[in-house]
C-alpha positions in Angstrom: 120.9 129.9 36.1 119.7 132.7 33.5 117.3 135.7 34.3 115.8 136.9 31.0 114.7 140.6 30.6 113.1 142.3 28.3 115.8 144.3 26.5 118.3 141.9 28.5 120.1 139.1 30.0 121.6 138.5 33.0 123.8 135.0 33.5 124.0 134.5 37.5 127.3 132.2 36.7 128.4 134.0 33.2 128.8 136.9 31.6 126.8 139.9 32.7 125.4 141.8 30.1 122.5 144.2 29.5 121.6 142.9 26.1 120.1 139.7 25.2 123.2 136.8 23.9 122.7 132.9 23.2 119.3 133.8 21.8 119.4 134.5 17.7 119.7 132.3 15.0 122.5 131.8 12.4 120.3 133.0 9.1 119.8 136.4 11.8 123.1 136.9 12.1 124.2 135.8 8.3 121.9 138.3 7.2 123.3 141.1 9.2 127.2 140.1 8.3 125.7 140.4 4.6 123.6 143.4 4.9 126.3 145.4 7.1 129.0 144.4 4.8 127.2 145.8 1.8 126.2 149.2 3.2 127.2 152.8 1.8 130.8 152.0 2.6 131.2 149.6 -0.8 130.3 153.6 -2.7 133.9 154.4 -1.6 135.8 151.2 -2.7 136.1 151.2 -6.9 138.3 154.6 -5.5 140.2 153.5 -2.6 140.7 149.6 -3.8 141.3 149.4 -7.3 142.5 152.7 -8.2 145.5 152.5 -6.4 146.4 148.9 -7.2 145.0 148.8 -11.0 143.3 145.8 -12.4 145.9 142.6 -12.0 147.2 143.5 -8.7 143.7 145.0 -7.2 141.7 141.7 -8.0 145.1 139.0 -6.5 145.0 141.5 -3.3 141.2 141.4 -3.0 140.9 137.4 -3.7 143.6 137.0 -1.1 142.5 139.2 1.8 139.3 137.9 1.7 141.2 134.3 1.4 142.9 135.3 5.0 140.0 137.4 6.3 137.6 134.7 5.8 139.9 132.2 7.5 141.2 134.2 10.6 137.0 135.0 11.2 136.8 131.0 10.8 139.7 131.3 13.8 138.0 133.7 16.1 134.7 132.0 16.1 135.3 130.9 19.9 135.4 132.1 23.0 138.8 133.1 23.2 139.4 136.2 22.1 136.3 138.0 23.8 138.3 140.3 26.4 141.6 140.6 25.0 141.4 142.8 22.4 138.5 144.7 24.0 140.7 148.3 23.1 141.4 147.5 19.8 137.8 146.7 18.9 136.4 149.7 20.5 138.2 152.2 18.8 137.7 150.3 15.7 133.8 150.2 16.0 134.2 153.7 16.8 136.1 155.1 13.8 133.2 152.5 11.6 130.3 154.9 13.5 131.8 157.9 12.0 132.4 156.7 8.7 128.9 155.7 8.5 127.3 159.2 9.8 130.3 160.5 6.8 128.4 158.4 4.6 124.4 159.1 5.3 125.4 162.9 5.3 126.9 162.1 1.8 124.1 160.5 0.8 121.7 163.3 2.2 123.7 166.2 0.3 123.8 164.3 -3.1 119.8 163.8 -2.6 119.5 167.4 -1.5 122.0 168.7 -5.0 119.8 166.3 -7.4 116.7 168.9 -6.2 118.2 171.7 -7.1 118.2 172.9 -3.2 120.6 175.0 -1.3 123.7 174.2 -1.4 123.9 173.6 2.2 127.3 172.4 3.9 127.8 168.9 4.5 128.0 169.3 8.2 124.2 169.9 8.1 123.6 166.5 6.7 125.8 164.7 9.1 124.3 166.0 11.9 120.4 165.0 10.3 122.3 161.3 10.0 123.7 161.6 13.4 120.6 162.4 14.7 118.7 159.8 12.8 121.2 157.2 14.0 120.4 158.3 17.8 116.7 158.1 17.6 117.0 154.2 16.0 119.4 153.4 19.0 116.5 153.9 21.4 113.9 152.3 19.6 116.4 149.4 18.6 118.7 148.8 21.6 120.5 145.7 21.0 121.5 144.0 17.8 118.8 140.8 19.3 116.1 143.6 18.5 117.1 143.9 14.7 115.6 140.9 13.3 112.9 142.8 11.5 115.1 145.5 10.4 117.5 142.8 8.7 114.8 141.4 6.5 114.2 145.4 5.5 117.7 145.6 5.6 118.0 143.0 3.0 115.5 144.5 1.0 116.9 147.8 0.9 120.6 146.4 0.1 119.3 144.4 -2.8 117.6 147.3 -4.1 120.2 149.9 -4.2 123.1 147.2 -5.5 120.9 146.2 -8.5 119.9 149.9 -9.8 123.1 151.2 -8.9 124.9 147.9 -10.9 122.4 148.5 -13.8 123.4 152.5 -14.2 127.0 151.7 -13.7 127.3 149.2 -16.3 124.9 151.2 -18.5 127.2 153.7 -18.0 130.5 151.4 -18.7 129.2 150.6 -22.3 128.9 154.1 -24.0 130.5 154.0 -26.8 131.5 157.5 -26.9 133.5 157.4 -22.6 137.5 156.9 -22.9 137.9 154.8 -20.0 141.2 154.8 -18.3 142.6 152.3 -15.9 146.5 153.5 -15.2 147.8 154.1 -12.1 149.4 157.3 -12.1 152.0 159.2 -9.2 155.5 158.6 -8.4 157.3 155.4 -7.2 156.6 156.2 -4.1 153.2 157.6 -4.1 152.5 154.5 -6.0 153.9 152.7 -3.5 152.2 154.1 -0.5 148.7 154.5 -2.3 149.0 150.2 -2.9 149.9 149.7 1.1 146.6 152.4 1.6 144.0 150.3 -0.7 145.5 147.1 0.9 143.7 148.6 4.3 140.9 149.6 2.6 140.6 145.9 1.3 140.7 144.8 4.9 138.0 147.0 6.1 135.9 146.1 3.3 136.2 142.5 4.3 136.1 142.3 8.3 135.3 145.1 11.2 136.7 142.8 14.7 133.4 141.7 16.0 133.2 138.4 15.2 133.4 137.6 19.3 130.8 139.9 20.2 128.7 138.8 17.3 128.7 135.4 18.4 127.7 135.7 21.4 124.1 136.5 20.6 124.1 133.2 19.0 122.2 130.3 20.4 124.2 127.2 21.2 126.1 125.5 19.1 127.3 129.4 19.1 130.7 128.3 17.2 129.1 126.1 14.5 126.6 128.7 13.8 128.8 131.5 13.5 130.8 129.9 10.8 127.4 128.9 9.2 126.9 133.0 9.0 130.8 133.5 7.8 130.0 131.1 4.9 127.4 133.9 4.1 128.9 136.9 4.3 132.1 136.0 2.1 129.7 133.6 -0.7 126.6 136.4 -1.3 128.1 139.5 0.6 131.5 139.3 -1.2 129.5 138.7 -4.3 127.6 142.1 -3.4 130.4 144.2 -2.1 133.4 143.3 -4.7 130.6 143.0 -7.6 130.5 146.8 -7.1 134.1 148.0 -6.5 134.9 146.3 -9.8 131.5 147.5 -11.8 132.7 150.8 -10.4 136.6 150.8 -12.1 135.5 148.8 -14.5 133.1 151.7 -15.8 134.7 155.1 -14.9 138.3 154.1 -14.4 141.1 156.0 -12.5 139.0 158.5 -12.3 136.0 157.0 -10.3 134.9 159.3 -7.4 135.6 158.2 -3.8 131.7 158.2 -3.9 130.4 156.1 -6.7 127.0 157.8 -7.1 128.5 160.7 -8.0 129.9 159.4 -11.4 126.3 158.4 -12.6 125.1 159.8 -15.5 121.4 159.5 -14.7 118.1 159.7 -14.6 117.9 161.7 -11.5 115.1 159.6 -10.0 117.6 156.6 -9.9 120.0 158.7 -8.3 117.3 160.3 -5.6 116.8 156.2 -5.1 119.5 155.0 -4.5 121.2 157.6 -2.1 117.9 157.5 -0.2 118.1 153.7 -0.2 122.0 154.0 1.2 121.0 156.7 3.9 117.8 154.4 5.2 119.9 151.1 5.1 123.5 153.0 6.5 120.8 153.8 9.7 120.4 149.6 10.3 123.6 148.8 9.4 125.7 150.9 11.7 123.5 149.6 14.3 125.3 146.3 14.4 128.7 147.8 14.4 128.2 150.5 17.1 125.7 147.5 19.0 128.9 146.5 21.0 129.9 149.9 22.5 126.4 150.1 23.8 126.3 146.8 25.4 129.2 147.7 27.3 128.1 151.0 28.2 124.3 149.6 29.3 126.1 147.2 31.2 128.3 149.5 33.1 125.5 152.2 33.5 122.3 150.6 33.5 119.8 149.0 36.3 120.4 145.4 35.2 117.3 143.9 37.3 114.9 146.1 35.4 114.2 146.0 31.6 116.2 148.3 29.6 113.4 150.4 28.6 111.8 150.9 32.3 111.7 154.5 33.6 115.1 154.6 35.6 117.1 153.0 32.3 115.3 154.8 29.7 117.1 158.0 31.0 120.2 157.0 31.2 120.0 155.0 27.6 118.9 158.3 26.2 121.8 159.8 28.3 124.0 157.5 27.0 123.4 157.0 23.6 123.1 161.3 23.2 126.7 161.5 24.7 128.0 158.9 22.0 126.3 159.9 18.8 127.0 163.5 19.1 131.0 163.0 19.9 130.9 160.8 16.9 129.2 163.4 15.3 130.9 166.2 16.0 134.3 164.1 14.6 132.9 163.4 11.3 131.7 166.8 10.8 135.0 168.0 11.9 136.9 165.5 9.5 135.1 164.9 6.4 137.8 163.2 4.9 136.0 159.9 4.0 139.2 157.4 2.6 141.3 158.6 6.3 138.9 156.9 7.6 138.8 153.7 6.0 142.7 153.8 5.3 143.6 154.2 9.3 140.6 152.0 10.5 142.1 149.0 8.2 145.7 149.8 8.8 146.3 150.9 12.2 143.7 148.4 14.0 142.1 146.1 11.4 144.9 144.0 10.4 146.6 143.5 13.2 143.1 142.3 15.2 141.7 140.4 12.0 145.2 138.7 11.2 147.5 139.0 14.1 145.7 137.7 16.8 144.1 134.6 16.1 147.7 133.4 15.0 148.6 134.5 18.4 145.9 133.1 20.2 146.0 129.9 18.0 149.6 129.3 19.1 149.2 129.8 22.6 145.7 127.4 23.2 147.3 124.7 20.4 150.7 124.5 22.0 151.2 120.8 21.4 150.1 121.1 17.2 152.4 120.3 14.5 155.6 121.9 13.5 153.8 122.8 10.1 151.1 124.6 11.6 153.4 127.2 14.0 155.1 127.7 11.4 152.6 128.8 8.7 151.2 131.0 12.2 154.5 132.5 13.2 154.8 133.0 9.2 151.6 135.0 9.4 152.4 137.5 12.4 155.5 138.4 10.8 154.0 139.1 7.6 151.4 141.0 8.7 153.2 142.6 11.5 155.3 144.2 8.8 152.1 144.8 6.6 150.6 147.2 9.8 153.6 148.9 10.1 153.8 149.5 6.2 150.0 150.5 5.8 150.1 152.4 9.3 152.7 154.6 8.0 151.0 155.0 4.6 147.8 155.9 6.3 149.6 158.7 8.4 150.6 160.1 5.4 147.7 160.0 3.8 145.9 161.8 6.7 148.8 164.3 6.5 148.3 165.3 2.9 144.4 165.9 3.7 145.7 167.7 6.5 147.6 170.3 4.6 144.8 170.1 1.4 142.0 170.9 3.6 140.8 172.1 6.3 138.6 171.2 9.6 134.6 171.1 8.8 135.4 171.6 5.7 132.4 171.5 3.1 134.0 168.4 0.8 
């Protein structure tokens, strides 16, 4: 028996949960994989993916990790893996929050310099973003409630992509630019730099929530999920690598770790695009933070009463104010935009994107053939060694920063 609510859903012999699940549709979901996937974060990835790596070994890594990527999320789309990595996920989606209010406030200062205005520190404009991210929370609770925003969503993302595609290759075909594309540094740093765009490859491809996803889709919830996979790694791939290449492919080794920053012009483009990024960043955080606040509402809120009555609506301010201002306060506090990215896809993202649906896989198909525990055992080893590899690389990176910068620092 089910007992709907506006704003939520409670299963009397399920799950209890105070946002609505088995209700959306496939395209829904597909459309917030592809949107969410393509938001401000693809700015950073010319720098952190292809620099690093160079052409040859940047585009085998990003053909394969989206290769494995797109398989282990064909894996997870099931019920198994919904509470055992619930740790894992939540710092992940965490760490994705921060980046994103990184982003917007990146976006707001580059607006803000294009105008000629004070040069205010970026702390300022991450706390606007924060701030704007809070109020969308409360008016948009629960990724069920987005389906509007993800047509405007898709508008927005196709907007910004094309102009920013068009002054980027505009850019690319001056006659008068000497491009380089050579990876520079030491053995080592070389070395470490490859095992840090490897995460940042990761990240760019998956973010852990394919459970939670799915279950706001309506039965079959497993068929339609991988319906919405096809998706996100046919037209969002398309999107999100289509960029990080355009991006190298025009400015080179030296590419910023925030691609608007290299473009040459007019300034109206410019003003348009980052204020395209901050508006869509608002939407597509939404559905990565959407699972922290389903387990908070859950925990904290009146379940028999709609989320948006007078004794929840308190508590969800409550709630949401606690989140988005410790988030904030960390971003402000460590502008350092690739850390991010690197130690999100290193530290967390492989192991829960690759390791566990081997893991999972061997243990629910015990009686499958020889071949197939082989190629899974073959894949937790692999990548076991590729998370401690990037995990250490990561570290390292965050201790350079570390010792470069400084805390709220004004990058």
């Amino acid at each position: 028996m089910e007992i709907e609510q506006k704003g939520g859903l409670v299963t009397e012999n399920g799950p209890v949960s105070a946002h609505t699940i088995d209700r959306d549709s496939w395209k829904q979901v597909g459309l917030l994989l592809v949107t969410g996937y393509s938001c401000g974060y693809i700015l950073t990835f010319s720098n952190l993916m292809l620099v690093p790596l160079g052409w040859t070994w940047g585009i085998i890594s990003m053909i394969a990790v989206a290769a494995f990527s797109a398989y282990s999320s064909w894996l997870l789309a099931g019920r198994e893996m919904f509470y055992l990595t619930w740790i894992s996920q939540i710092l992940i989606l965490l760490l994705t929050n921060m980046g994103f209010i990184l982003l917007g406030g990146k976006a707001l200062k580059e607006i803000n310099a294009e105008f000629g205005g004070s040069p205010l520190r970026l702390q300022y404009f991450i706390i606007i973003t924060g701030a704007a991210y809070f109020i969308f929370s409360i008016l948009v609770p629960t990724i069920s409630s987005m389906g509007k925003w993800l047509i405007i969503s898709t508008v927005l993302t196709f907007t910004y992509i094309v102009i920013l595609l068009a002054l980027v290759i505009k850019d690319g075909l001056k006659s008068n630019r000497v491009i380089d594309h050579e990876v520079r540094g030491t053995s080592a740093t070389k070395m470490f730099n490859a095992f840090c765009a490897v995460s940042a490859i990761v990240t760019c491809n998956t973010a852990g929530i394919i459970p939670e996803i799915q279950s706001t889709l309506r039965m079959p919830a497993v068929k339609n999920m991988r319906k919405a996979l096809h998706l996100q790694f046919t037209v969002g791939l398309a999107f999100y690598y289509g960029v990080s290449i355009a991006g190298y492919w025009s400015y080179g080794s030296a590419v910023s770790e925030y691609l608007p920053e290299e473009l040459s012009g007019p300034r109206w483009a410019k003003v348009l695009i980052n204020s395209v990024v901050f508006t869509q960043s608002i939407i597509s955080q939404h559905a990565f933070i959407a699972p922290v606040h389903e387990a908070l509402d859950t925990k904290f809120l009146n379940l028999s009463k709609g989320m948006h009555s007078r004794e929840n609506i308190k508590c969800l301010i409550f709630l949401r104010a606690l989140l988005f201002t410790l988030n904030t306060l960390v971003a402000a506090a460590l502008p350092f935009m690739g850390d991010f990215v690197n130690l999100l896809g290193s530290f967390l993202l492989i192991p829960l994107t690759f390791l566990f649906p081997s893991m999972i896989y061997i243990k629910v198909k015990r009686e499958t053939t020889k071949i197939k525990l082989v190629w899974h055992w073959a894949i937790i080893v692999l990548f076991t060694l590729l998370t401690v590899a990037t995990t250490v690389a990561a570290v390292r990176l965050i201790i350079n920063n570390v010792a470069k910068y400084y805390l709220f620092a004004d990058t």
